[in-house]
Backbone as a ProteinNet text record, in pm:
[ID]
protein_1_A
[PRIMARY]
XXXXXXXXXXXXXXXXXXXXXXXXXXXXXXXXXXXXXXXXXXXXXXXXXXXXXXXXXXXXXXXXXXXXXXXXXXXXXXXXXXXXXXXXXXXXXXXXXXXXXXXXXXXXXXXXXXXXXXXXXXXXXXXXXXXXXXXXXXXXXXXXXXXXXXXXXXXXXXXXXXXXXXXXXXXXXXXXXXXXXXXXXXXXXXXXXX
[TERTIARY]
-817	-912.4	-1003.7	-1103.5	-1164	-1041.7	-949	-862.5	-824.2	-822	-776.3	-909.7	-1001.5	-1137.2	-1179.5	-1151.4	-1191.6	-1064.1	-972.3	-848.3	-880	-955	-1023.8	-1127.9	-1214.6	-1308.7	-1243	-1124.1	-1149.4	-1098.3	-1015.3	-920.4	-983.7	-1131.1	-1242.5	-1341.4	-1337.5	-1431	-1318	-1401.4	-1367.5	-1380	-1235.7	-1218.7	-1329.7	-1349.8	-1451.5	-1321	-1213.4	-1122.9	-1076.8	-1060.2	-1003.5	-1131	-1231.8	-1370.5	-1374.2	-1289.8	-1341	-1222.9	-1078.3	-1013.9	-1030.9	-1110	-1127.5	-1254.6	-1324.3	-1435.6	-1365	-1274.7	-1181.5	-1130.5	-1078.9	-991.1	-1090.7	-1197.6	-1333.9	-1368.3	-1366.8	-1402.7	-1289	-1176.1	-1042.2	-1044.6	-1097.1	-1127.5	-1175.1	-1303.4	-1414.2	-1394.5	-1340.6	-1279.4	-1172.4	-1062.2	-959.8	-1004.6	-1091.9	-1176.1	-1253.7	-1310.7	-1415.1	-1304.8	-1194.2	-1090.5	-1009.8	-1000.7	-937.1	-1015.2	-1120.6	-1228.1	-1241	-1234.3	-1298.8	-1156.6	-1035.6	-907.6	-910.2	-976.4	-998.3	-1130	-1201.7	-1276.1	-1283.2	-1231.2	-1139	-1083.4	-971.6	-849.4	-917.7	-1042.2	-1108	-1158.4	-1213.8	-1251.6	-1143.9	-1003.5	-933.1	-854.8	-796.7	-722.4	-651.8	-584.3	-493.3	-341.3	-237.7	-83.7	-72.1	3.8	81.3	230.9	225.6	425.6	501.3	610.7	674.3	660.8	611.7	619.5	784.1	780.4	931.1	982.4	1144.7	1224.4	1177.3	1107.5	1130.5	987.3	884.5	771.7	806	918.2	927.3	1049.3	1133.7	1239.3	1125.3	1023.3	877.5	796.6	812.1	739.8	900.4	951.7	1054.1	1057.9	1082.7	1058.2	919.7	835.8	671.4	686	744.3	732.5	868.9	991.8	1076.2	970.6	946.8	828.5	780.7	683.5	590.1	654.5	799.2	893	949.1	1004.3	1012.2	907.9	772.4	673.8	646.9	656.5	642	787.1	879.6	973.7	924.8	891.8	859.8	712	632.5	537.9	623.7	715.7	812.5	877	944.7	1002.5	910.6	820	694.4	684.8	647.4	635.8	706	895.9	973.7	987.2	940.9	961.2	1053.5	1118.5	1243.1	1174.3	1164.6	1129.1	1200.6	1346.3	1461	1413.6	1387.3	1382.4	1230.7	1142.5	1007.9	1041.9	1096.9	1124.5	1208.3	1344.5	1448.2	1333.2	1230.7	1188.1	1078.7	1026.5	906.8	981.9	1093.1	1161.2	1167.8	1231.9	1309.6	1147.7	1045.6	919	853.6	897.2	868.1	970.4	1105.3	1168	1155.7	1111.8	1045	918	838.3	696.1	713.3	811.1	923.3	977.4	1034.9	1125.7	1025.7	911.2	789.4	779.4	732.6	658.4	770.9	912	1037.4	977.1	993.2	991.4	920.4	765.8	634.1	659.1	708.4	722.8	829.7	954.9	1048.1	1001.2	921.6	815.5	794.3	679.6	567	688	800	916.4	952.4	958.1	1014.1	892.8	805.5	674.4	665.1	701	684.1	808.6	957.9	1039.4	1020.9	940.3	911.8	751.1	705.5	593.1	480.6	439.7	367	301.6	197.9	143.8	-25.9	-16.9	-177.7	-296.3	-354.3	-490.5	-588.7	-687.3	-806.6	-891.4	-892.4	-896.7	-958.3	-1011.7	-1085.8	-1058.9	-1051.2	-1043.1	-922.6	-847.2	-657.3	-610.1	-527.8	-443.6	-360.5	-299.6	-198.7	-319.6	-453.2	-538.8	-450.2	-410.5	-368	-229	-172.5	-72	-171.6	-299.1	-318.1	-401.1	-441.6	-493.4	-382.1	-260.8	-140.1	-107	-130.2	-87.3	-210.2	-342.6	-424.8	-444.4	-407.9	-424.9	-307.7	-155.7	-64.7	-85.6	-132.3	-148.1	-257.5	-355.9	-453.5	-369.4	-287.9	-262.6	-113.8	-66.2	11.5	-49.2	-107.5	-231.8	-252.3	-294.1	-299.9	-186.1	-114.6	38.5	53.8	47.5	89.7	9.8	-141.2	-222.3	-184.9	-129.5	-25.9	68.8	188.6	273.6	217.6	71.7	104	46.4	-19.8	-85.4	62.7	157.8	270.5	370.8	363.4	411.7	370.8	262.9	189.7	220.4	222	286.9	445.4	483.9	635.3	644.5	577.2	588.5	565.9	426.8	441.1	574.7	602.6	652	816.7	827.4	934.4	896.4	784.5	781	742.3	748.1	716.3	595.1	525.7	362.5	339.6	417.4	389	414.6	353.8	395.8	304.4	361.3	280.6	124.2	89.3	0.2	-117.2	-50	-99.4	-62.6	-94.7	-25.3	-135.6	-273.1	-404.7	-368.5	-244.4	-247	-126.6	-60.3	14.1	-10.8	-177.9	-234.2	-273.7	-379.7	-450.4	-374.2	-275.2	-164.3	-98.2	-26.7	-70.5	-111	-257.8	-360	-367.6	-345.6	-385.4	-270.4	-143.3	-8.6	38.8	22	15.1	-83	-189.1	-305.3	-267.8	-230.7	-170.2	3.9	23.5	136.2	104.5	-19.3	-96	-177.3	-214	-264.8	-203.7	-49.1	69	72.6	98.7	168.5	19.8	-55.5	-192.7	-151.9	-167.3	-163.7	-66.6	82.5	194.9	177.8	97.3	79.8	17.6	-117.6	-214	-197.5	-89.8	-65.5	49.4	134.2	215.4	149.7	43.7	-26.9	-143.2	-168.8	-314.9	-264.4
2049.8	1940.1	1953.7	2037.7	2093.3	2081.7	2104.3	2112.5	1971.2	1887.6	1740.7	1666.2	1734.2	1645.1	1708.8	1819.7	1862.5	1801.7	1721.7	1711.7	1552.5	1438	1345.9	1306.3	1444.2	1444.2	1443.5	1532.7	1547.2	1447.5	1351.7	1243.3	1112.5	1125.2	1011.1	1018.5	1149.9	1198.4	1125.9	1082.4	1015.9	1119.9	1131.3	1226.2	1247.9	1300.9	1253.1	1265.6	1238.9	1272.3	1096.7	1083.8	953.4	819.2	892.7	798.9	747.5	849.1	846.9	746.3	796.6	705.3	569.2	508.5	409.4	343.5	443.1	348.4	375.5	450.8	382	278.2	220.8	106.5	-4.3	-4	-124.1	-118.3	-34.2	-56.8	-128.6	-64	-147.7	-304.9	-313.9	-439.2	-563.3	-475.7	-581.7	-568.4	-448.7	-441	-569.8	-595.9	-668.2	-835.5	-845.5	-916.9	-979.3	-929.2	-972.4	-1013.2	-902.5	-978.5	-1118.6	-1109.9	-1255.3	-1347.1	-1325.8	-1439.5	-1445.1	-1409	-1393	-1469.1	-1494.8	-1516.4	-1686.7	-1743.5	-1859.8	-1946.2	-1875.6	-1922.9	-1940.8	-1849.4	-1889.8	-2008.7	-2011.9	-2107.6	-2251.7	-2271.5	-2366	-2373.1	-2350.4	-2378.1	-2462.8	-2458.6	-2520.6	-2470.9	-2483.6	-2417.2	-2345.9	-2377.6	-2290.8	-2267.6	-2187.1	-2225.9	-2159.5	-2236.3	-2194.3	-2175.2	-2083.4	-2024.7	-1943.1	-1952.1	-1856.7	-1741.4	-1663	-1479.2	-1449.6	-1408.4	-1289.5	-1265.7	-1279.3	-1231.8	-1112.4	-1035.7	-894.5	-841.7	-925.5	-944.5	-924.3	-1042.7	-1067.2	-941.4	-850.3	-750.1	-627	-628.5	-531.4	-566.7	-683.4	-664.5	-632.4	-692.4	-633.9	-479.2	-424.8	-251.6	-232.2	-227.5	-200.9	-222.3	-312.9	-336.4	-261.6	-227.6	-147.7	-22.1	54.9	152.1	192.2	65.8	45.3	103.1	14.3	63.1	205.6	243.4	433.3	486.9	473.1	527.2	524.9	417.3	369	492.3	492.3	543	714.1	763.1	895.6	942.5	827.6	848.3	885.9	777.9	766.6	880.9	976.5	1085.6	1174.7	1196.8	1306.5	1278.6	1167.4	1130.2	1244.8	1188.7	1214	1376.3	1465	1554.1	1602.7	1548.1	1509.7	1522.2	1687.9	1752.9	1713.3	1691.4	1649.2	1536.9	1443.2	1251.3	1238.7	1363	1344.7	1317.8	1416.7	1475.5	1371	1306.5	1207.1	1081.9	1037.8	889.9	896.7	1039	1055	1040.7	1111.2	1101.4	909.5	835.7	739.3	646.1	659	608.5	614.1	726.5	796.5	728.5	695.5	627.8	491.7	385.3	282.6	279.8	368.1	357.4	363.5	430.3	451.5	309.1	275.9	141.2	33.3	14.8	-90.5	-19	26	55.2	-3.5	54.8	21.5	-147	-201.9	-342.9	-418	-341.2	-410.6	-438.4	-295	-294.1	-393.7	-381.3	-505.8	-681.4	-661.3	-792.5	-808.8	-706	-757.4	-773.1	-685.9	-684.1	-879.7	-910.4	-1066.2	-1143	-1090.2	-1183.9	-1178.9	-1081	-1026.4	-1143.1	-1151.7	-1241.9	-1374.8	-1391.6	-1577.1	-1589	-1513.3	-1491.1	-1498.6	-1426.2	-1420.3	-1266.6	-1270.3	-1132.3	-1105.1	-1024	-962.2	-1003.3	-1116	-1145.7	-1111.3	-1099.9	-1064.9	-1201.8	-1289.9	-1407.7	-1470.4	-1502.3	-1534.5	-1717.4	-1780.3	-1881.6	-1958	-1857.9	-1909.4	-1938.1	-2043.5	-2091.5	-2037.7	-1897.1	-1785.6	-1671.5	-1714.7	-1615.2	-1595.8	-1683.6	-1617	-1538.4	-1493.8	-1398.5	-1248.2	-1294.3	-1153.8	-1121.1	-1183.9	-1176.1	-1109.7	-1177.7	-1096.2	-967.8	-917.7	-750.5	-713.7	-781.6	-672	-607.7	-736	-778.1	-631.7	-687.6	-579.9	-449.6	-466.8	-340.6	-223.8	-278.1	-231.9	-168.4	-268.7	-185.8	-84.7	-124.7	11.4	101.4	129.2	256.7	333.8	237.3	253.7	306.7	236.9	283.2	456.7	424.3	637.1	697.4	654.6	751	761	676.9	677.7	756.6	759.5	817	957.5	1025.6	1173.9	1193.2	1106.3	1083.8	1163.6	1091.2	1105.9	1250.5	1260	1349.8	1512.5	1507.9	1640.9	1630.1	1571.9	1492.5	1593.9	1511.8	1526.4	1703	1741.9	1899.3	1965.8	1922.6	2053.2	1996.4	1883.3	1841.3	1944.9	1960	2078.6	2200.8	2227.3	2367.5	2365.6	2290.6	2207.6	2207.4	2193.6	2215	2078.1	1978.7	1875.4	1821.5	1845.8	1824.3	1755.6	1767.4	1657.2	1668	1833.2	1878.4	1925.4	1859.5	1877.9	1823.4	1653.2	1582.7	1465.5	1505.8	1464.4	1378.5	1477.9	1410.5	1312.1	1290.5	1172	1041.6	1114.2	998.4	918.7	980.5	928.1	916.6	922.5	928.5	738.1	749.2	620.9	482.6	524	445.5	382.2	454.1	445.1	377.5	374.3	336	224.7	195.9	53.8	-28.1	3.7	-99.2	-102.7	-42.6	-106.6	-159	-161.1	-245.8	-429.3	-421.2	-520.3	-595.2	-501.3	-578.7	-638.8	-520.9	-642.2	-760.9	-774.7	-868.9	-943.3	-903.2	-1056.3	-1112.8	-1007.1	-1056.5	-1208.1	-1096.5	-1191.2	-1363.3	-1333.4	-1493.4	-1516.7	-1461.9	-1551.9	-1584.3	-1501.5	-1572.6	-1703.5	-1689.8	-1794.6	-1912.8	-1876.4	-2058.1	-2059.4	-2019.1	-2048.5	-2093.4
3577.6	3571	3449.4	3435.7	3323	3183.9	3139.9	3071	3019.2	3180.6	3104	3046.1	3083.3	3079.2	2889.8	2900.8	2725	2651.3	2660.6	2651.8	2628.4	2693.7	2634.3	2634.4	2601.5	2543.2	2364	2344.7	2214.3	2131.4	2238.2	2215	2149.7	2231.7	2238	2095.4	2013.2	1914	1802.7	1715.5	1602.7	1503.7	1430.6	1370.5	1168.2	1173.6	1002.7	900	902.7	837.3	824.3	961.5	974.5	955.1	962.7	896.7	791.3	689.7	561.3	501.3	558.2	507.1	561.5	687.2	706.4	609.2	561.9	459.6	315.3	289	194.9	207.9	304.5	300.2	291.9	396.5	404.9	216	140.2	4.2	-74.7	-19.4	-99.6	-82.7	26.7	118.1	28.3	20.5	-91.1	-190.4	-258.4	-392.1	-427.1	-348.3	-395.9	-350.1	-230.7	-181.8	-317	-373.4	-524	-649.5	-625.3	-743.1	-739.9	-616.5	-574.4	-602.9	-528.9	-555	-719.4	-758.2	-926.5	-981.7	-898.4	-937.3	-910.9	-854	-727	-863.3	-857.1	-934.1	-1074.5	-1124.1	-1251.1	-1231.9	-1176.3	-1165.1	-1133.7	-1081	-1050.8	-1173.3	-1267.6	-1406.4	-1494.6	-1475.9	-1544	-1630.5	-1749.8	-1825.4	-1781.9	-1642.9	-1618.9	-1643.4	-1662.2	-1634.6	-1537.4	-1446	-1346.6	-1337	-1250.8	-1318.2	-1161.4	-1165	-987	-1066.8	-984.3	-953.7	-948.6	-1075.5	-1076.3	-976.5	-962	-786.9	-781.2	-860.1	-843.9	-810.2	-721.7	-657.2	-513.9	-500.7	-350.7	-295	-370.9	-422.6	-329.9	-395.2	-389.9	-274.8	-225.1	-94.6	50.9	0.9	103.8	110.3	-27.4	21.1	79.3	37.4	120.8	261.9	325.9	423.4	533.8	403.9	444.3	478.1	357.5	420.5	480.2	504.5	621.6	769.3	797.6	858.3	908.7	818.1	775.1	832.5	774.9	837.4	993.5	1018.5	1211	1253.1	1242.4	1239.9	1281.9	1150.9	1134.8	1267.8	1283.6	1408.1	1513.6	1570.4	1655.7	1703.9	1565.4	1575.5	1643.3	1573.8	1575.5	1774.5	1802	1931.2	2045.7	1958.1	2043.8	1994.3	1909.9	1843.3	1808.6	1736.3	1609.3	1527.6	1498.6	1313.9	1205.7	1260.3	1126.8	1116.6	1221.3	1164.5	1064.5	1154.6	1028.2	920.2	900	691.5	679.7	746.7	691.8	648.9	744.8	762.5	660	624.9	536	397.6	364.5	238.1	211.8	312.4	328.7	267.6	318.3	308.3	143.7	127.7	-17.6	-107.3	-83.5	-170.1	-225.4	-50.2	-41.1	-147.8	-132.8	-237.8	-359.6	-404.6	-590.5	-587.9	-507.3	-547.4	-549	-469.5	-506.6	-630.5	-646.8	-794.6	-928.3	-861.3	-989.4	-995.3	-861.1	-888.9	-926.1	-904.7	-987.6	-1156.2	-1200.5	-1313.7	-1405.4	-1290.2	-1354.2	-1325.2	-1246.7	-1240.8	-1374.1	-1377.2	-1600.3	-1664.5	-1701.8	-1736.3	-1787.7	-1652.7	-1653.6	-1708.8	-1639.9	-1746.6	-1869.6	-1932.8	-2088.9	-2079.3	-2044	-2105.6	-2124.3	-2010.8	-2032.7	-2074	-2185.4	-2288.4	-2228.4	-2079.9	-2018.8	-2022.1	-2147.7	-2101	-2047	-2070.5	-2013.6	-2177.8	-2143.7	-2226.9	-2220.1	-2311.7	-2282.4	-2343	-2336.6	-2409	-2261.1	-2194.2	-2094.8	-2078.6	-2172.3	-2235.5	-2221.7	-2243.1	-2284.7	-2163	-2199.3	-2048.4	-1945.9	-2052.1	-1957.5	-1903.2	-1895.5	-1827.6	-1695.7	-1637.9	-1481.6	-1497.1	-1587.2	-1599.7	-1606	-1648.1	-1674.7	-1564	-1491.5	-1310.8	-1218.8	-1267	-1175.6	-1219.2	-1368.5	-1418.7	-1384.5	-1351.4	-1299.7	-1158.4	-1101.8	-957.5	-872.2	-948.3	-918.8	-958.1	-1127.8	-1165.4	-1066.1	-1072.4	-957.6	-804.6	-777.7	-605.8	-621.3	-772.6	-795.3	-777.8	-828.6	-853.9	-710.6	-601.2	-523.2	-397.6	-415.9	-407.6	-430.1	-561.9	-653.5	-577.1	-512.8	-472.6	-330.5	-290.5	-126.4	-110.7	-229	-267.8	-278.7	-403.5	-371.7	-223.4	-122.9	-12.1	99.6	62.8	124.2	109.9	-13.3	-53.7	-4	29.1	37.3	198.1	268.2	426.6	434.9	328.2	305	321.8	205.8	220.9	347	387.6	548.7	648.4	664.7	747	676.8	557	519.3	605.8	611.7	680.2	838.6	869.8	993.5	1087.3	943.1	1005.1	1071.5	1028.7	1127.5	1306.6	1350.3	1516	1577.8	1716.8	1836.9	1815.7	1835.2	1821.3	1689.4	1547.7	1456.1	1349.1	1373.7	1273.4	1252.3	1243.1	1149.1	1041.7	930.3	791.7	855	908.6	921.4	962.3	1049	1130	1004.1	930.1	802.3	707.9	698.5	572.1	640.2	714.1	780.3	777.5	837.3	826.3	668.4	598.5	459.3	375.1	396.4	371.6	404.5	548.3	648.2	603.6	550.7	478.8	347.6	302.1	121.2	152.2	238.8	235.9	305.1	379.9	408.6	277.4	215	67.9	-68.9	-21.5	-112.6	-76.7	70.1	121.8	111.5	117.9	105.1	-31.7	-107.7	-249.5	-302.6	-269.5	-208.8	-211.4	-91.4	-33.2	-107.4	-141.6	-249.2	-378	-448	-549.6	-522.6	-459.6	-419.5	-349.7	-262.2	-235.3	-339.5	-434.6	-499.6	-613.1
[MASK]
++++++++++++++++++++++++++++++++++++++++++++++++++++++++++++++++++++++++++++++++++++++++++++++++++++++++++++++++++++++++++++++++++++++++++++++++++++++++++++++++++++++++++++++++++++++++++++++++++

């Protein structure tokens, strides 16, 4: 009795680990929150061109969300404690986060072909090409920092420090992974209806 009761007690304590990455994300929040807007309001000024987002946008949200996938997956395992499916679904997750990134890049790629680049010209009509290399460029970034987020995951779960009983960084590794695959996919939409 005593045992189950310290047992959720400790269940009920909010971890400061998992705090922190949650006021990371509330900042990513308003961070990309202020860029959009700043994207909206521009575009309401005028001078704009408008143009479709490269196949190799929508190429990039299908993996993220493959990912996203992998990851739910690798909880799942951990659940059922399947050490091998960790490391398979964490690799599989980790490949997903390389192949967004390949595809962001062959995105600008296609923009550079149809003479769409990144301005600093505030003024000029292809300003909203350079809202999308920042907009993307920005949650790449974020991404790589998921990726070494993952990676260091990836490693104990090699030595199989990851289990039922001690899998903190997977919780917050996670949390943190599942919300930047939520901020592609906003993005996603918002450049396609705006």
């Amino acid at each position: 009795m005593i045992a189950e009761t310290l047992k959720i007690q400790e269940e009920s304590k909010f971890n400061p680990k998992k705090f922190v990455v949650w006021l990371f994300v509330i900042a990513i929040i308003m961070f990309f929150a202020g860029l959009t807007s700043a994207y909206i309001v521009r575009k309401a000024e005028g001078n704009w061109f408008n143009f479709n987002l490269p196949i190799q946008f929508t190429y990039s949200t299908i993996t993220i969300v493959m990912s996203s996938f992998t990851l739910w997956l690798t909880k799942k395992s951990l659940l059922n404690e399947n050490l091998r499916n960790i490391k398979v679904f964490l690799f599989l997750t980790i490949s997903f986060g390389l192949l967004f990134c390949i595809f962001q890049y062959l995105g600008w790629k296609n923009m550079n072909l149809q003479n769409l680049y990144f301005s600093d010209d505030a003024n000029g009509d292809k300003i909203s090409a350079s809202f999308i290399y920042v907009l993307s460029g920005l949650h790449v970034l974020h991404v790589l920092a998921g990726l070494i987020f993952l990676l260091v995951v990836f490693i104990k779960s090699l030595s199989n420090k990851i289990t039922i009983n001690n899998n903190l960084s997977l919780q917050t590794c996670s949390i943190y992974w599942h919300f930047i695959g939520i901020v592609w996919i906003y993005l996603f939409i918002f450049f396609n209806i705006t």
